[in-house]
Backbone atoms as SQL, in Angstrom:
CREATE TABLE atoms (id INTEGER PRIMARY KEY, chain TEXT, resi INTEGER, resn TEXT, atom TEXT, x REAL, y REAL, z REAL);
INSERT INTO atoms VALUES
  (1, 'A', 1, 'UNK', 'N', -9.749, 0.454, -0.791),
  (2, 'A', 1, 'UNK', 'CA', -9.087, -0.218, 0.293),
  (3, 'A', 1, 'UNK', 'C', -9.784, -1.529, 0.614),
  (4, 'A', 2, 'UNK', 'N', -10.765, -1.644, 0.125),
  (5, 'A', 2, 'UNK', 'CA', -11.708, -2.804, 0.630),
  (6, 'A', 2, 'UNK', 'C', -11.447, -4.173, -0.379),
  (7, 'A', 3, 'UNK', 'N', -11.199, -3.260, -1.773),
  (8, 'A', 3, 'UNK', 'CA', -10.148, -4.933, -2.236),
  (9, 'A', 3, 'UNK', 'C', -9.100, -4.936, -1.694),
  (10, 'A', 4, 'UNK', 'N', -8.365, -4.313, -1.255),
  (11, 'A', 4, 'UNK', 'CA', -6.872, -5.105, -0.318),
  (12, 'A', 4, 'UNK', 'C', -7.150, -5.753, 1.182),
  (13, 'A', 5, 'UNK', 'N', -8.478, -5.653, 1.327),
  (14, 'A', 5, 'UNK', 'CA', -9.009, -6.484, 2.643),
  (15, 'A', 5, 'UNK', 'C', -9.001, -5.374, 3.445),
  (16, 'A', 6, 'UNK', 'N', -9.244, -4.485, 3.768),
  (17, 'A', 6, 'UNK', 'CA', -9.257, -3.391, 4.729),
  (18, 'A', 6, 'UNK', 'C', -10.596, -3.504, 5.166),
  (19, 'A', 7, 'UNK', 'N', -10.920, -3.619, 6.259),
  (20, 'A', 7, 'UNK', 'CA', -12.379, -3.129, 7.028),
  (21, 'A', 7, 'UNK', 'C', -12.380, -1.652, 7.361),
  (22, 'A', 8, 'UNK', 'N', -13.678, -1.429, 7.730),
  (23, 'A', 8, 'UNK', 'CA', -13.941, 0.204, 7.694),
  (24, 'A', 8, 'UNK', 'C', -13.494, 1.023, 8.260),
  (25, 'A', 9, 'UNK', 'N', -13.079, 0.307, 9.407),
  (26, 'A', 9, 'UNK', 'CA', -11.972, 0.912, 10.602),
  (27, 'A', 9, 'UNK', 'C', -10.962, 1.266, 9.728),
  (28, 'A', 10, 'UNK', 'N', -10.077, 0.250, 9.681),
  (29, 'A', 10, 'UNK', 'CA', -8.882, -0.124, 8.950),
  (30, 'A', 10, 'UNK', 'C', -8.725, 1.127, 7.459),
  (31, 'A', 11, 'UNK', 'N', -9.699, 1.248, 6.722),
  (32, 'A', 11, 'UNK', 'CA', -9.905, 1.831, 5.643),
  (33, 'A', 11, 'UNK', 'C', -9.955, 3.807, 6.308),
  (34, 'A', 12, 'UNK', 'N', -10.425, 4.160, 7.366),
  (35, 'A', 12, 'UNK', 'CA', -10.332, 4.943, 8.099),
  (36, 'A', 12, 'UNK', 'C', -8.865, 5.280, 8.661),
  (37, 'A', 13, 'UNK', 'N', -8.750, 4.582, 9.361),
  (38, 'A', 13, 'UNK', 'CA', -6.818, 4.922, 9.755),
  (39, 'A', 13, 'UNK', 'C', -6.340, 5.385, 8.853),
  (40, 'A', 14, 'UNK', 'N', -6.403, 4.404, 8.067),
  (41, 'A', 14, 'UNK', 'CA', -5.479, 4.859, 6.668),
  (42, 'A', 14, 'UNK', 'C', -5.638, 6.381, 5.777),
  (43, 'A', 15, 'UNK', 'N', -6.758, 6.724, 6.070),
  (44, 'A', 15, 'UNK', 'CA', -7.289, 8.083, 5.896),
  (45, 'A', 15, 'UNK', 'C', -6.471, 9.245, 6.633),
  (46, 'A', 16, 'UNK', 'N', -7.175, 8.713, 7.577),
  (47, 'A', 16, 'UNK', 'CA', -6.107, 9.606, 8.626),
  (48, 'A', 16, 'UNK', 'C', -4.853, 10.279, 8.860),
  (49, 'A', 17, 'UNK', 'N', -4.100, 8.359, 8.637),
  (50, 'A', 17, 'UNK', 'CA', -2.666, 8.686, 8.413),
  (51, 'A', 17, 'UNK', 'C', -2.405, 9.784, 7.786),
  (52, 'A', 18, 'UNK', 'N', -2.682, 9.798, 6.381),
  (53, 'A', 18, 'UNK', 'CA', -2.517, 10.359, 5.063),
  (54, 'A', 18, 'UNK', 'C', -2.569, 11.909, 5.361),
  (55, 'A', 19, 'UNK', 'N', -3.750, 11.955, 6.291),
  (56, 'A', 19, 'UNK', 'CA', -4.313, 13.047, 6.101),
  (57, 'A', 19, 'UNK', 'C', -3.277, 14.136, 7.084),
  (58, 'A', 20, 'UNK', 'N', -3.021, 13.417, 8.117),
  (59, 'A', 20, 'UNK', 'CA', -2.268, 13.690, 8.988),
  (60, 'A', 20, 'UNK', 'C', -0.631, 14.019, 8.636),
  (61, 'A', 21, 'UNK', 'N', 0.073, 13.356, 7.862),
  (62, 'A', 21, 'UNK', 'CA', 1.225, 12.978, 7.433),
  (63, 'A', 21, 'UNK', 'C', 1.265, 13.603, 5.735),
  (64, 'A', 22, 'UNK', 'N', 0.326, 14.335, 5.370),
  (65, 'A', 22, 'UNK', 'CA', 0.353, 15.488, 4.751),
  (66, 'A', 22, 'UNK', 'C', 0.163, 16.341, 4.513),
  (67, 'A', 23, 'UNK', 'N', -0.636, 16.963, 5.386),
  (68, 'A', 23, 'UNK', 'CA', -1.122, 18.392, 5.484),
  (69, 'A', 23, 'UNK', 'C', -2.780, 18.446, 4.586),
  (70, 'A', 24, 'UNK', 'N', -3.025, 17.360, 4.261),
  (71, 'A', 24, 'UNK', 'CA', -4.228, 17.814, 2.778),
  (72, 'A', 24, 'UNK', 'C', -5.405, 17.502, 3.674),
  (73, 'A', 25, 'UNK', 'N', -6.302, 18.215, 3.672),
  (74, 'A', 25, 'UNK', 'CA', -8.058, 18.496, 4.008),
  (75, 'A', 25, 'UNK', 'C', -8.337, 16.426, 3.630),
  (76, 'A', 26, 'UNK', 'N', -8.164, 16.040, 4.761),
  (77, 'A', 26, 'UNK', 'CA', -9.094, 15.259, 4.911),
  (78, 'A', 26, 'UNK', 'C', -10.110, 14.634, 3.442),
  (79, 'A', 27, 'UNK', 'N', -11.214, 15.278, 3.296),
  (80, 'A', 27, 'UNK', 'CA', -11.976, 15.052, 2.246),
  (81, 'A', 27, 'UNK', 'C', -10.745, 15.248, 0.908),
  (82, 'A', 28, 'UNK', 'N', -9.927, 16.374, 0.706),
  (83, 'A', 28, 'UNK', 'CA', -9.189, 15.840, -0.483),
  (84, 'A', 28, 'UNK', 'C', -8.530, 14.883, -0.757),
  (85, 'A', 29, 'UNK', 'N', -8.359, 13.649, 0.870),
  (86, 'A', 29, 'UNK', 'CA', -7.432, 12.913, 0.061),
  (87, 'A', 29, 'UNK', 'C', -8.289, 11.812, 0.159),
  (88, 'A', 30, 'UNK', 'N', -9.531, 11.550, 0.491),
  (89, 'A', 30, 'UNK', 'CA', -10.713, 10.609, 0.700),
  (90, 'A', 30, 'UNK', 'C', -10.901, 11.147, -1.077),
  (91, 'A', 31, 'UNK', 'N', -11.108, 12.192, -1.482),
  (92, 'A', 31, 'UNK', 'CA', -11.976, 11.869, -2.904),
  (93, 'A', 31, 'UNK', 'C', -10.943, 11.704, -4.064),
  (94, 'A', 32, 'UNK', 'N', -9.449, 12.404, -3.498),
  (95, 'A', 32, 'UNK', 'CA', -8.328, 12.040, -4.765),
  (96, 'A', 32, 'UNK', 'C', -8.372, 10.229, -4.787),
  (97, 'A', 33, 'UNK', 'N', -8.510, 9.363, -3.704),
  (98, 'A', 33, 'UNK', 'CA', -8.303, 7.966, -3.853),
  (99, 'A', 33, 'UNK', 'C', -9.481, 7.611, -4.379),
  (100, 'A', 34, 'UNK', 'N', -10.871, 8.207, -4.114),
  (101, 'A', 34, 'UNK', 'CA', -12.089, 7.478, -4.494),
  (102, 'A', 34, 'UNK', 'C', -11.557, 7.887, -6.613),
  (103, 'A', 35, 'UNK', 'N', -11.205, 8.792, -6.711),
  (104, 'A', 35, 'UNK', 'CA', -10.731, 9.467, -8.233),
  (105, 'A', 35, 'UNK', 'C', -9.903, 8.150, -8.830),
  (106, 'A', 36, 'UNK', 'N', -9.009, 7.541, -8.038),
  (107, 'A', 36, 'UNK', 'CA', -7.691, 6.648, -8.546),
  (108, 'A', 36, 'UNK', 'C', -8.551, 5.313, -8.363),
  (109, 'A', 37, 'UNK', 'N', -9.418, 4.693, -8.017),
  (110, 'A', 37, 'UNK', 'CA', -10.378, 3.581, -7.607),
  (111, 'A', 37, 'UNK', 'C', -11.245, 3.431, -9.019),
  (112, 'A', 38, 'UNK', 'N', -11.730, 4.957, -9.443),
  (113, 'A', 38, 'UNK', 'CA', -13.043, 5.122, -10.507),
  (114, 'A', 38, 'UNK', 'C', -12.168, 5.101, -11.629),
  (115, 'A', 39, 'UNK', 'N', -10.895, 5.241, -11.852),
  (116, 'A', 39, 'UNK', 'CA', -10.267, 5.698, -13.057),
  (117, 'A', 39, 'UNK', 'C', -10.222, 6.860, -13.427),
  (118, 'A', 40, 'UNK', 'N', -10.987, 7.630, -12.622),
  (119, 'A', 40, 'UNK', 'CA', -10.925, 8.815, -13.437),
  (120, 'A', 40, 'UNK', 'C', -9.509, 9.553, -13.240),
  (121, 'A', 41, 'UNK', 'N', -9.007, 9.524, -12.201),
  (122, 'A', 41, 'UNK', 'CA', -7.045, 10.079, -12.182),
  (123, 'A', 41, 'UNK', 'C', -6.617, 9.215, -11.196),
  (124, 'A', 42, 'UNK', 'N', -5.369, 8.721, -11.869),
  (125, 'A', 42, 'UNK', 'CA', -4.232, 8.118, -11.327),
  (126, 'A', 42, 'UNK', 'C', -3.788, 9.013, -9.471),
  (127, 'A', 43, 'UNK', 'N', -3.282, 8.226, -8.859),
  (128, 'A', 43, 'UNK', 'CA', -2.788, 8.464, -7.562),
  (129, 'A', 43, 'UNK', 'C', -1.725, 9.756, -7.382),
  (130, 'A', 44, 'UNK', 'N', -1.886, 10.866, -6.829),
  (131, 'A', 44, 'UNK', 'CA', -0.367, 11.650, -7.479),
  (132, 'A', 44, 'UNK', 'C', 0.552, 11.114, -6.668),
  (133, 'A', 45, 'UNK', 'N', 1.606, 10.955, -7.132),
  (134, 'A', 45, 'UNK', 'CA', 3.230, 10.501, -6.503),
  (135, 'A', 45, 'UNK', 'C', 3.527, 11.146, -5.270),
  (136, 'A', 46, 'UNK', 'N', 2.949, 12.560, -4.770),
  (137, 'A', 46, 'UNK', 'CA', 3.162, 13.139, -3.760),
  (138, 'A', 46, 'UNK', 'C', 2.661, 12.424, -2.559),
  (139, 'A', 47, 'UNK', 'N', 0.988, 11.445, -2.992),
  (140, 'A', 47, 'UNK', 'CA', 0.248, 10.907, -2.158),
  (141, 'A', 47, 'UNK', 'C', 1.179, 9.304, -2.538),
  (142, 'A', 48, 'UNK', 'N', 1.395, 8.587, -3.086),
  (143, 'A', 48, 'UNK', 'CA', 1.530, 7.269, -3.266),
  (144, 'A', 48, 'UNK', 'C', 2.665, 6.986, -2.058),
  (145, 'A', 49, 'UNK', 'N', 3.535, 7.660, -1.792),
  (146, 'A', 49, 'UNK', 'CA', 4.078, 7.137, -0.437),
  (147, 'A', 49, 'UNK', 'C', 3.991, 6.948, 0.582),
  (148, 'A', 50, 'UNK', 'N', 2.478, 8.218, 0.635),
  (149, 'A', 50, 'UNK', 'CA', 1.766, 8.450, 2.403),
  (150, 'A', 50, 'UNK', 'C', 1.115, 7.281, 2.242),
  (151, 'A', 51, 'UNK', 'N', 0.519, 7.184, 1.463),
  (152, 'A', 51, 'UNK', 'CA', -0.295, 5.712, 1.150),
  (153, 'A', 51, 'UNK', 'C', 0.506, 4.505, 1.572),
  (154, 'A', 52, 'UNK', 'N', 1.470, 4.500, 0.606),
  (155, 'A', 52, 'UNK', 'CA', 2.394, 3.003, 1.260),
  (156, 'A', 52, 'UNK', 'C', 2.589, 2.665, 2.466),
  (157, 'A', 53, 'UNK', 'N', 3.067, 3.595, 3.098),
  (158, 'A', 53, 'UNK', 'CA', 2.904, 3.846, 4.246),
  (159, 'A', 53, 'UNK', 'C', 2.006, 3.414, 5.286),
  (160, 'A', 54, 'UNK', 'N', 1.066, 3.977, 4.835),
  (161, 'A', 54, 'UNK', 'CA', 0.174, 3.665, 6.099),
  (162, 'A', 54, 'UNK', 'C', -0.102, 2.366, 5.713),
  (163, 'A', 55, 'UNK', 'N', -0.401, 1.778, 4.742),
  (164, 'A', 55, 'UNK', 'CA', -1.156, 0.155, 4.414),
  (165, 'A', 55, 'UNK', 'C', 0.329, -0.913, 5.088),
  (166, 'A', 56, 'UNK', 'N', 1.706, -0.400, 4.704),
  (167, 'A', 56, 'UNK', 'CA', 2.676, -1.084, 5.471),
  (168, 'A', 56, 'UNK', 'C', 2.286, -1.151, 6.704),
  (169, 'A', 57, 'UNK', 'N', 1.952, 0.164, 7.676),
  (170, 'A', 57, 'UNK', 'CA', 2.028, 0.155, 9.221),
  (171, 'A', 57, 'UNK', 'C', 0.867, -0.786, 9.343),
  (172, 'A', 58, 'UNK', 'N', -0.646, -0.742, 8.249),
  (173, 'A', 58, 'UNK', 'CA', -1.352, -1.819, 8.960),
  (174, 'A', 58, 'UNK', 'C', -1.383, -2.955, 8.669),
  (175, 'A', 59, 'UNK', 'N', 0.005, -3.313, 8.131),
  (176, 'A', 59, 'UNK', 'CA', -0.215, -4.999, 7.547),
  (177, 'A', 59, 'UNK', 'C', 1.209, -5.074, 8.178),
  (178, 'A', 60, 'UNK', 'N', 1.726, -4.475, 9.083),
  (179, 'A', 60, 'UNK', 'CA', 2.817, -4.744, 10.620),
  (180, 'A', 60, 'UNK', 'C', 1.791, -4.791, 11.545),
  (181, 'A', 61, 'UNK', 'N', 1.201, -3.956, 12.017),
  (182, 'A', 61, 'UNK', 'CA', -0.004, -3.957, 12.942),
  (183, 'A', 61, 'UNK', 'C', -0.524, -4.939, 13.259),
  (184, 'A', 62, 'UNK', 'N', -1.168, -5.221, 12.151),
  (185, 'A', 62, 'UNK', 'CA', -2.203, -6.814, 12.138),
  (186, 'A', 62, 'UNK', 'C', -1.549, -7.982, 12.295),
  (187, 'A', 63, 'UNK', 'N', -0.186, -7.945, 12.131),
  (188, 'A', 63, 'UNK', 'CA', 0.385, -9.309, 12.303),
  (189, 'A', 63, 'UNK', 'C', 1.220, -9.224, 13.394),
  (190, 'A', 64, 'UNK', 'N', 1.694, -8.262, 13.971),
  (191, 'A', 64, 'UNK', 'CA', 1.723, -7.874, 15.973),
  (192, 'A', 64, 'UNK', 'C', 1.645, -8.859, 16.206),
  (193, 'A', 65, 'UNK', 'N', 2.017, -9.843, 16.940),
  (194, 'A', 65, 'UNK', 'CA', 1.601, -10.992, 17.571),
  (195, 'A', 65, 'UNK', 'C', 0.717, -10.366, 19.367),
  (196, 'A', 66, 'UNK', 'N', 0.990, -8.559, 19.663),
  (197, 'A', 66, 'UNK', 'CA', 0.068, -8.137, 20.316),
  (198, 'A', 66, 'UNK', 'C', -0.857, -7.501, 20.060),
  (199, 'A', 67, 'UNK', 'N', -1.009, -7.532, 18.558),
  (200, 'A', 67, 'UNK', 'CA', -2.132, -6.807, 18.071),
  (201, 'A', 67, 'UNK', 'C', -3.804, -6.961, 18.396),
  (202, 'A', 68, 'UNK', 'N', -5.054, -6.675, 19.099),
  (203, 'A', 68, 'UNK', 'CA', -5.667, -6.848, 19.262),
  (204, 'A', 68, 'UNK', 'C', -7.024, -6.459, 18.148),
  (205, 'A', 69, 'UNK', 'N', -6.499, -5.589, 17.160),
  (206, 'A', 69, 'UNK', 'CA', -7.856, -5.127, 16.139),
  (207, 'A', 69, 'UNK', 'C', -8.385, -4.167, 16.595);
């Protein structure tokens, strides 16, 4: 997340979301993305939408013209 410009916060939400908006343990979906980052496995399709998702809501967020950070 930190090459698409995400700060740690930011990189956190997005965790969340995911985590929240699919039922999966937290840490599984923190180490399935650290997995898709290293190469070692691709993103599964089940996760690639929660994902879209949330990086859409924070790149609406951030440009809020009431967005504060």
């Amino acid at each position: 997340m930190a090459r698409l410009g995400c700060s740690m916060v930011e990189s956190w939400e997005i965790l969340v979301a995911v985590f929240q908006n699919t039922g999966l343990r937290l840490q599984v979906v923190a180490e399935t993305i650290m997995a898709a980052v290293t190469g070692k496995e691709p993103v599964p399709r089940s996760l690639l939408g929660h994902l879209a998702a949330a990086m859409s809501r924070r790149q609406v967020t951030e440009h809020d013209p009431g967005w504060t950070g």
